[in-house]
N, C-alpha and C positions, 0 to 999 in steps of 0.2 A: 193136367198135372199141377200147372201152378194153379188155379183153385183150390184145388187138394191140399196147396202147402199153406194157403191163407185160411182153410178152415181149419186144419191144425193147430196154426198161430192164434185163432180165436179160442181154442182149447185150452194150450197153454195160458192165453193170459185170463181165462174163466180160472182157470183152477188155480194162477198165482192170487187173482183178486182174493181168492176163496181161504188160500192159505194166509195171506197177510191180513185177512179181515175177522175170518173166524165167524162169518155168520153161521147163526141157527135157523138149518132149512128147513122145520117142520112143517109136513104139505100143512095140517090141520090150522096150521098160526095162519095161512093165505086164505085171501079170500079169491077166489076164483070166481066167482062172479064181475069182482072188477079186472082180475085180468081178462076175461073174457071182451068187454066192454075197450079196455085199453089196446088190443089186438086187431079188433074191427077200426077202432078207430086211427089205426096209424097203417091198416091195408088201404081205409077208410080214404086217407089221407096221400100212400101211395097213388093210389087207383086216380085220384084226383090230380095228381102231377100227371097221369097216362092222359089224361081229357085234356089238359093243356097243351099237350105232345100233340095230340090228335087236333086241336081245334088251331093250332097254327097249318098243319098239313089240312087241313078243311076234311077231318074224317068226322065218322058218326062216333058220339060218344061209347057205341058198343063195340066198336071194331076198336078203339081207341082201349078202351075196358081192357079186351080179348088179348091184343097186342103186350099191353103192359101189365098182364098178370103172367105172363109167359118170361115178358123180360126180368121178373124179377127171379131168374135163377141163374142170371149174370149178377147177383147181388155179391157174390167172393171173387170181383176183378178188381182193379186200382182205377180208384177216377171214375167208378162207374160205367168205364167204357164195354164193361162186357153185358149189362143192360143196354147201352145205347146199338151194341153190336145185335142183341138179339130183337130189338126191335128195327133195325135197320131190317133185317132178315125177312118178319112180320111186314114190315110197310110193301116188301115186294108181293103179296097178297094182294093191295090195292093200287097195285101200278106203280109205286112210291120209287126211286131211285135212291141207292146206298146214301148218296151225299144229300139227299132232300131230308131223310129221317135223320140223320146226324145230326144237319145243320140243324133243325126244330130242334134236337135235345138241345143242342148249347145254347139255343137262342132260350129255353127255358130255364136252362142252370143260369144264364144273365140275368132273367129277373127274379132268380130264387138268390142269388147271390143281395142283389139290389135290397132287396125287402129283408134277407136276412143283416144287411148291410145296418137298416132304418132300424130292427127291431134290437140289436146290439146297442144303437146310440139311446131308444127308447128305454131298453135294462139300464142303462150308466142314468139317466136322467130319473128313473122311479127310484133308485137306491141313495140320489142325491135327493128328491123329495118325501123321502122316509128318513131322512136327517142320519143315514146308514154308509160310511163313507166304504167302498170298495175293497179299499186293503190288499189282500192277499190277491184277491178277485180280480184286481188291474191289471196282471199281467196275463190271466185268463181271458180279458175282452181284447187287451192289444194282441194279444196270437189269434184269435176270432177275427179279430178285425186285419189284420194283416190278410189272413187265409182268404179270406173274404176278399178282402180287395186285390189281390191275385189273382183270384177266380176269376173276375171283372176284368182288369186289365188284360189276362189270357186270351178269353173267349175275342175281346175286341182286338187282339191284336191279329189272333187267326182271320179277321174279316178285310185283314188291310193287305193289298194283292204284293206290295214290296217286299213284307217278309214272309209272305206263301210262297214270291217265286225265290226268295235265299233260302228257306229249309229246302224246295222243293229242287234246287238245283246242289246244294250240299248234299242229301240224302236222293237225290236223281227220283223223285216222287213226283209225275206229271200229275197225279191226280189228287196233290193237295190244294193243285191253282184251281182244280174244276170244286171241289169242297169251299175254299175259300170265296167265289164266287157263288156260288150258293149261297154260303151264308151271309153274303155280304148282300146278296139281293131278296133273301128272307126279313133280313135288319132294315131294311130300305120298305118293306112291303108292310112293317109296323105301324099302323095309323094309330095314332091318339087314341080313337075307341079300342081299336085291336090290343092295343096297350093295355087301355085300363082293364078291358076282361079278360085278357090273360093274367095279369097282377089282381084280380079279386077272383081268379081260379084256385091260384099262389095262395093265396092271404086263406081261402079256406084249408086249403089243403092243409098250411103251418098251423090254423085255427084246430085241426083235426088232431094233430101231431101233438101241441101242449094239452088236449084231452086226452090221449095216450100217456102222457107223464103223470098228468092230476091222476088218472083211474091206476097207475102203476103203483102210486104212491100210495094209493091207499088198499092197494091189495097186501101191499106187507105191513099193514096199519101204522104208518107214517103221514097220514093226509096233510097235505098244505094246500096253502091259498093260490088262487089263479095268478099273482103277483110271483111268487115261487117259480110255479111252473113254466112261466114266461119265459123268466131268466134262466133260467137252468135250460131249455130249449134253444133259448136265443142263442147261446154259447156252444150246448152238443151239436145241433144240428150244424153250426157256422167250423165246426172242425171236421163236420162227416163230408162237409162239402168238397171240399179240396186239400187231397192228403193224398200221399202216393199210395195208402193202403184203402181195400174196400171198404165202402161206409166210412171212413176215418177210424178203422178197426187200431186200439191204441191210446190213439189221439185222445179220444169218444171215452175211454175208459178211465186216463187218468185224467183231464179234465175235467170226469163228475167226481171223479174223488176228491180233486182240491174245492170244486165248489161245493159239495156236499159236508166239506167236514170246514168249511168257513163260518166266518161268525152267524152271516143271514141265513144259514140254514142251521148248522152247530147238530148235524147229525152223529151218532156214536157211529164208529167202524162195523160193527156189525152189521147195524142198518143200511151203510154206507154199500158194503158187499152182497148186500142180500140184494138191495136195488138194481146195483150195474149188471149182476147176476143174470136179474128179471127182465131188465130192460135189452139186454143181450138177446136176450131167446125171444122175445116181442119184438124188435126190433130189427135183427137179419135172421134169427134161424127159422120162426116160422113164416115170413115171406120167402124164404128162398124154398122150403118147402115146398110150396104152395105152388110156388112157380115150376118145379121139378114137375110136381104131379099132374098140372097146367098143361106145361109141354108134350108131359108122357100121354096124356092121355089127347089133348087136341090138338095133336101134329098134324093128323090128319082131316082136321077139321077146315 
């Protein structure tokens, strides 16, 4: 039922974008071939956060695959927890325990947090060496940056057992000390190598994700340069990340609108709407799809 109400909520704010923007949806003006391309590339790009999931729990990258195309039909939960809940589910397939799948998600949103953290400071530094001062835009990387660094502080606080056993004795939860432990001994089991290949897991996966934006933008023939897409990535995804709504359903929306209609991009409204429109439906509806049809049909797989 509350999924229900958060896909609604994407309804309404699809159709307020649509009223306040007035884009012209003519299929014939899209090029569909590059949505095609920006679609795979951001499942592309999914699929690739599943292999990092998997490669801290020491799975195969296909079970890892299997797991996380299923989980993306927790794609309309807050926080993403209803992903991490349906791959906890999945991980009991390979022996995995509820708290061992969790903990590997948060220990991934750490370093998707971390590296969304770098490529925020990297956007503010290309904008200062385009002689392009930020403007309107600085309060869009300090709310990224802020979310961001909550995310970080969060995850690290859940691994420190002092405040696992105060929530865990306020809310009488025995089994956030056994989670906490977990994850505080997954964090512990991070060697340097294990590090750098899960963070050049990361790096493609987001690598994947700004080629979902560059092929988006040029399906409603808006093309920009890989400098663009960066930024405008670095900022959506650092607000999908941590937000009490799924994907940062909201967030995610007016956010491209303030950057899209800023000077470094100086987009018209209509194009403004047509985009967030596009990137809506590429971005949760046909992942979450995907994953429905995932689960219906390989439940019993």
């Amino acid at each position: 039922m509350k999924n229900f109400a958060w896909l609604l909520l994407s309804f309404l704010i699809l159709a307020a974008i649509y009223a306040l923007t007035g884009p012209e949806i003519a299929l014939h003006n899209l090029n569909f071939t590059s949505i095609a391309v920006a679609e795979l590339a951001l499942l592309s790009s999914i699929w690739a956060w599943g292999i990092a999931w998997g490669f801290i729990l020491g799975l195969t990258p296909k079970q890892a695959l299997k797991s996380n195309t299923r989980a993306m039909l927790g794609i309309f939960a807050p926080l993403g927890f209803g992903a991490d809940a349906i791959r906890a589910m999945e991980g009991k397939r390979y022996g995995l325990r509820k708290r061992e799948s969790i903990s590997a998600s948060f220990i991934v949103k750490l370093f998707k947090f971390l590296l969304m953290l770098l490529f925020l400071g990297f956007s503010i530094l290309l904008l200062k060496t385009l002689s392009i001062e930020p403007g309107q835009q600085i309060s869009l990387f300090i709310g990224a940056i802020v979310f961001t660094s909550l995310g970080i502080l969060f995850i690290i606080a859940a691994s420190m057992p002092d405040i696992a056993r105060l929530i865990g004795k306020k809310f009488k939860k025995s089994t956030l000390l056994d989670f906490q432990q977990e994850l505080y001994n997954q964090l512990k089991q991070m060697s340097l190598k294990k590090s750098i290949q899960l963070t050049l897991i990361l790096l493609a996966s987001s690598l994947l994700e700004i080629t979902a934006v560059l092929f988006t933008f040029d399906a409603i023939s808006r093309p920009v340069t890989s400098i663009h897409a960066f930024i405008y990535s670095a900022i959506s995804h650092s607000l999908a990340l941590i937000t009490v709504t799924p994907q940062g359903l909201g967030f995610v929306e007016t956010g491209s609108y303030l950057v899209l209609q800023s000077g470094f991009f100086s987009f018209p409204a209509k194009a403004i709407g047509l985009f967030i429109i596009l990137w809506a439906i590429i971005r949760i509806w046909v992942p979450s799809l995907l994953g429905l049809a995932s689960y219906k049909l390989l439940r019993h797989d």
